[in-house]
C-alpha positions in Angstrom: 28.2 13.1 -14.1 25.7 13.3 -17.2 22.0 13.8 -16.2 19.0 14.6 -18.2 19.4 18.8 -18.6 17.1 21.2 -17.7 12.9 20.2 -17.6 10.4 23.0 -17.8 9.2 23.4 -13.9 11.8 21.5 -12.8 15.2 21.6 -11.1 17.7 19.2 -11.2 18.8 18.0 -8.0 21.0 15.0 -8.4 22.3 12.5 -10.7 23.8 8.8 -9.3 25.4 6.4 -12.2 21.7 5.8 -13.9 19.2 8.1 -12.8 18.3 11.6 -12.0 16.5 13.6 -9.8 14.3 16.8 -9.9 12.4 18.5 -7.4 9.5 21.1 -8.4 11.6 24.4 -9.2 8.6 27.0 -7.8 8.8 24.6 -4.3 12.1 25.7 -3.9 12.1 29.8 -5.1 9.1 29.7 -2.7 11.1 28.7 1.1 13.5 31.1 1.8 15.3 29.0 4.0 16.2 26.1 1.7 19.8 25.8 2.6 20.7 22.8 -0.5 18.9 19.6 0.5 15.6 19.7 -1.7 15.1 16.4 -0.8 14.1 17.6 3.3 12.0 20.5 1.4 9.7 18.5 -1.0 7.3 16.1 -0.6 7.9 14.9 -4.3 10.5 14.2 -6.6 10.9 13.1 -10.0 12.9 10.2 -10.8 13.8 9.9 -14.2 15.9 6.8 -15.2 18.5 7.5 -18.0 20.2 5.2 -20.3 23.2 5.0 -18.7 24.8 1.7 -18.2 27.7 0.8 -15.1 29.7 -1.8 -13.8 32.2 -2.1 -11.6 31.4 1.7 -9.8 31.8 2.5 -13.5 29.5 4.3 -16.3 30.2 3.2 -19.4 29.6 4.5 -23.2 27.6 3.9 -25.1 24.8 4.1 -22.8 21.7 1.2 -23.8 19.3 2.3 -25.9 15.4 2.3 -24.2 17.0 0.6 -21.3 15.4 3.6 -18.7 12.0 3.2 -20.5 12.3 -0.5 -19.7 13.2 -0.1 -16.4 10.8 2.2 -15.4 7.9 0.5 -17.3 8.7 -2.8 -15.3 9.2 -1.1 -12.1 5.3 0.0 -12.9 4.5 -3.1 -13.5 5.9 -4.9 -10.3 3.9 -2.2 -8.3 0.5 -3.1 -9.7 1.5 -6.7 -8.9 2.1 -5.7 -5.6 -0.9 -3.8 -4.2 -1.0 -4.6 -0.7 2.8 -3.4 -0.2 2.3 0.5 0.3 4.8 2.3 -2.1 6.6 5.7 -3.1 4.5 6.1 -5.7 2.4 9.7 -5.8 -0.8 9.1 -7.2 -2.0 13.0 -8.8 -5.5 12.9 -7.1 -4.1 12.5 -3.6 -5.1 15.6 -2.1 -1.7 16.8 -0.7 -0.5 16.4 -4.4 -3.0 18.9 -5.8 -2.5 21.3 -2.9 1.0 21.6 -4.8 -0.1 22.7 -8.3 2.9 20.7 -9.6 4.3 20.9 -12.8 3.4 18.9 -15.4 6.0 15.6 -16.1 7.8 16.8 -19.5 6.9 14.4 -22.3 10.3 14.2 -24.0 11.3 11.9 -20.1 7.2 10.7 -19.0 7.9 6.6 -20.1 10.8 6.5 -18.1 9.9 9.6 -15.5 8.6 8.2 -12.1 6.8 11.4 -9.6 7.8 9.9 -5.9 7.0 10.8 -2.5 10.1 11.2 -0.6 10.3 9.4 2.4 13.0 9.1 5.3 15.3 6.5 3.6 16.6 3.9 5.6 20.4 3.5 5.2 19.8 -0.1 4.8 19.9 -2.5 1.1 17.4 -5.3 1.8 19.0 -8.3 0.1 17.1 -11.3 -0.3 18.4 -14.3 -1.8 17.1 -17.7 -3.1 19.6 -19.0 -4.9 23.4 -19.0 -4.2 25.6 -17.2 -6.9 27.5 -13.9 -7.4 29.0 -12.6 -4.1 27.1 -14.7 -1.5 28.7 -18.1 -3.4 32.0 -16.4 -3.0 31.4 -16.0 0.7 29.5 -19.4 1.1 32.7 -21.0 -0.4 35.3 -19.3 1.9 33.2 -19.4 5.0 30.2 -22.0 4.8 27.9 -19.2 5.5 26.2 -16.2 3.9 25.9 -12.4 6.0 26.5 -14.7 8.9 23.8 -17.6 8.2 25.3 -20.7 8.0 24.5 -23.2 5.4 24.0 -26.8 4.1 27.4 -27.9 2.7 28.1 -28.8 -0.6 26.0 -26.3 -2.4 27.1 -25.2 -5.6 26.9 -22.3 -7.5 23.5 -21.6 -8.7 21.8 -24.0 -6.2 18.6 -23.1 -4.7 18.9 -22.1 -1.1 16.8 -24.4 1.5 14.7 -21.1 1.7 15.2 -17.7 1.1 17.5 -15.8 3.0 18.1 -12.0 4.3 21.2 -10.4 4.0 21.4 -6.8 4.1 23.9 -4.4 3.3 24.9 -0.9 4.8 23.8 1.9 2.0 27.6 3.5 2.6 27.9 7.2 1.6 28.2 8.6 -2.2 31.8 7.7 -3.2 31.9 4.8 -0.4 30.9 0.6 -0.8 28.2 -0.6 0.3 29.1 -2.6 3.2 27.7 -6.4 4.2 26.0 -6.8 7.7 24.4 -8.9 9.6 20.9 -8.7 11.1 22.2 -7.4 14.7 24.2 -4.3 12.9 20.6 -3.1 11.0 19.1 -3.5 14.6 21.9 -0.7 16.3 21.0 0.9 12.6 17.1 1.4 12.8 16.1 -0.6 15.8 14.7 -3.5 16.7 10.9 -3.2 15.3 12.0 -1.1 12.0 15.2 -4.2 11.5 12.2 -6.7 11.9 10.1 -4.9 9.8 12.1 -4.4 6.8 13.3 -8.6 7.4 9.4 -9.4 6.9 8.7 -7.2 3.9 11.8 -8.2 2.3 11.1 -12.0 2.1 7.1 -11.4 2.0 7.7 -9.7 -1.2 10.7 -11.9 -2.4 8.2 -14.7 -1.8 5.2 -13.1 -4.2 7.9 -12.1 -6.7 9.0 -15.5 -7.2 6.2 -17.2 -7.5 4.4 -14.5 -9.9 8.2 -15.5 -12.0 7.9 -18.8 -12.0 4.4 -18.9 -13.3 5.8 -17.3 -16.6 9.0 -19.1 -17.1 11.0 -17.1 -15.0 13.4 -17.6 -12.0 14.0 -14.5 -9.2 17.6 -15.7 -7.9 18.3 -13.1 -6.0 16.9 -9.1 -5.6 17.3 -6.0 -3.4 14.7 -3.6 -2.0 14.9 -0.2 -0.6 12.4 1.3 2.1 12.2 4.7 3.6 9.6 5.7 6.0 6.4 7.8 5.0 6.9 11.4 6.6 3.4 11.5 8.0 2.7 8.2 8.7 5.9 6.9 9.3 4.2 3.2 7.6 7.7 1.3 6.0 7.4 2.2 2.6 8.7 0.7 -0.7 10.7 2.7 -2.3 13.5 2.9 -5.4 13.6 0.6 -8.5 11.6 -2.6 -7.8 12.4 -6.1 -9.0 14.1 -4.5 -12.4 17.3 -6.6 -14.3 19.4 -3.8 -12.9 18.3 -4.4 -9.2 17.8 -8.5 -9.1 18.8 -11.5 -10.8 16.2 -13.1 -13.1 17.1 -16.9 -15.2 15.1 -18.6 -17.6 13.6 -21.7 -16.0 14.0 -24.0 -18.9 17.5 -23.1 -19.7 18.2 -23.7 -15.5 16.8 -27.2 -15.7 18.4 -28.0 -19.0 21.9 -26.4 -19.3 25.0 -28.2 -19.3 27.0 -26.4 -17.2 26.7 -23.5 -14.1 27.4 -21.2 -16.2 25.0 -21.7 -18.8 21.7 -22.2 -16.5 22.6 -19.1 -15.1 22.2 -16.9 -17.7 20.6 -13.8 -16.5 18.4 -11.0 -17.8 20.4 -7.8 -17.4 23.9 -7.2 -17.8 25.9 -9.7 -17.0 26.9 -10.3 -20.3 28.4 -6.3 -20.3 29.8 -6.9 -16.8 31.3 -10.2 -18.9 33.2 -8.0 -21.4 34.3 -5.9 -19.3 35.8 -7.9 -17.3 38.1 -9.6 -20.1 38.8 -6.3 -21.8 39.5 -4.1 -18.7 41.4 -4.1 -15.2 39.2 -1.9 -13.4 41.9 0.8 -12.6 40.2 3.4 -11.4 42.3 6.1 -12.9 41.8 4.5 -16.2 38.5 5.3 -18.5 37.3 2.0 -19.3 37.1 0.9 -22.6 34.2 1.5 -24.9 31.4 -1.1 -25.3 31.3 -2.9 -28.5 27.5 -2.4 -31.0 27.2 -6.4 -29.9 27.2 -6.0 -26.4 24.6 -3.2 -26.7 22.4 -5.1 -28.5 23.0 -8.0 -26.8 22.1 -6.3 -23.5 19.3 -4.3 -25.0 17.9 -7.8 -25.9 18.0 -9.4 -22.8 16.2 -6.2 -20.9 13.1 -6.7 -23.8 12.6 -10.4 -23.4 12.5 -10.2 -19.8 10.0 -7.7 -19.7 7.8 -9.7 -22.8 8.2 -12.3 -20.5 6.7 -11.6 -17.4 4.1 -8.7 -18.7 2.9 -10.3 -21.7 -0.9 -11.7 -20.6 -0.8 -10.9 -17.1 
């Protein structure tokens, strides 16, 4: 898969569909018994979102342009709206930090770089949902109930949700699905206090999300968190892309309470509308590239990453 190259001081460790990651290079000529996982040997690693755009377990060309500078810079921006939620974030004057004499972040990747703690991730994708659409209206429709909750009847797609609602997912192994669970499987997961705690943070933050959102126009749908566990502390930790188009769903108010149809008032701020075209232009066989994206859809997309952003930064 495509990553970022080579960055002076730093060594490349991995690349998933979007981002990369990069560990300090003289951290790992140092420890002669660094056996491939950099991620067990540093305390740090750089996160640098790319361009790259998928669907459907696919990355497709061309990628969107500014879309990791975006990203990150919202990411940012969510974290400073969420102070008393400890993060992954590693601040340069934390004294283990300097200790490290760390490289410096390259400038040709800094607006869309991101220098993390690593933490013990938990294998588990906090789901929170406030709205029914997407996968959990497909499972509310077949089976009256979402990750085993049951709901009101006769919801329909893009209804608000009584409240909010957990559902988490098993993180499956590189290659492998993510898997739907239930509440009970995260407790034979992580146990029962780390289950609860992760449940708590989930909707507490869900909860402050929305209503920082709504303030500006903005609806939060639906959204998924990732925690890990700090490796001295062992405090739950906030971790991964937070509250970005590519991790939640976000709709324009207005448009919700006005629109016509379903479809319409559900018209989201991240790539739906390349998931759209893809899905009428391609049949997801996997042994087949999938087609290239048209300059419209781009743009399109590009578009509707900006205005979501202008949306909720602009005077807070």
């Amino acid at each position: 898969m495509t990553n970022t190259g080579e960055l002076p001081g730093w060594t490349h460790i991995y690349s998933g569909k979007v981002r990369d990651l990069y560990a300090p290079t003289r951290l790992l000529d140092d420890d002669d018994s660094w056996t491939g996982d950099p991620l067990h040997l540093s305390p740090v690693v750089l996160v640098v979102a790319s361009d790259r755009v998928s669907a459907f377990d696919a990355v497709l060309t061309p990628a969107i342009p500014g879309k990791g500078e975006m990203l990150t810079a919202l990411t940012r921006w969510w974290f400073d709206q969420l102070p008393e939620v400890p993060n992954h974030l590693a601040h340069p004057l934390d004294d283990r930090l300097q200790a490290l004499e760390l490289p410096e972040v390259p400038a040709e990747v800094a607006a869309r770089a991101t220098l993390c703690r690593t933490l013990d991730m938990f294998p588990i994708e906090c789901v929170v949902r406030g709205f029914i659409t997407g996968g959990g209206w497909k499972e509310y429709h077949a089976t009256g109930a979402i990750g085993g909750i049951p709901l009101p009847e006769g919801l329909q797609n893009g209804d608000r949700l009584p409240e909010p609602i957990y559902t988490p997912a098993w993180k499956a192994p590189l290659g492998e699905h993510d898997e739907n669970i239930t509440y009970e499987r995260t407790v034979e997961l992580v146990g029962d206090v780390v289950a609860a705690q992760l449940r708590e943070l989930s909707l507490e933050i869900f909860a402050r999300a929305s209503a920082i959102a709504e303030a500006r126009g903005v609806i939060l749908a639906d959204t998924k968190f990732e925690f890990g566990a700090d490796r001295d502390t062992g405090i739950v930790t906030l971790a991964d892309e937070v509250l970005t188009s590519d991790s939640s769903r976000f709709w324009d108010a207005e448009v919700y309470a006005t629109a016509a149809t379903p479809e319409l008032r559900m018209a989201s701020f991240d790539k739906q509308i390349v998931r759209d075209w893809l899905a009428a232009n391609w049949d997801q066989d996997a042994s087949e590239e999938p087609p290239t994206l048209p300059h419209e859809i781009v743009e399109q997309t590009a578009a509707r990453y900006r205005e979501l952003i202008e949306r909720l930064t602009s005077g807070a």
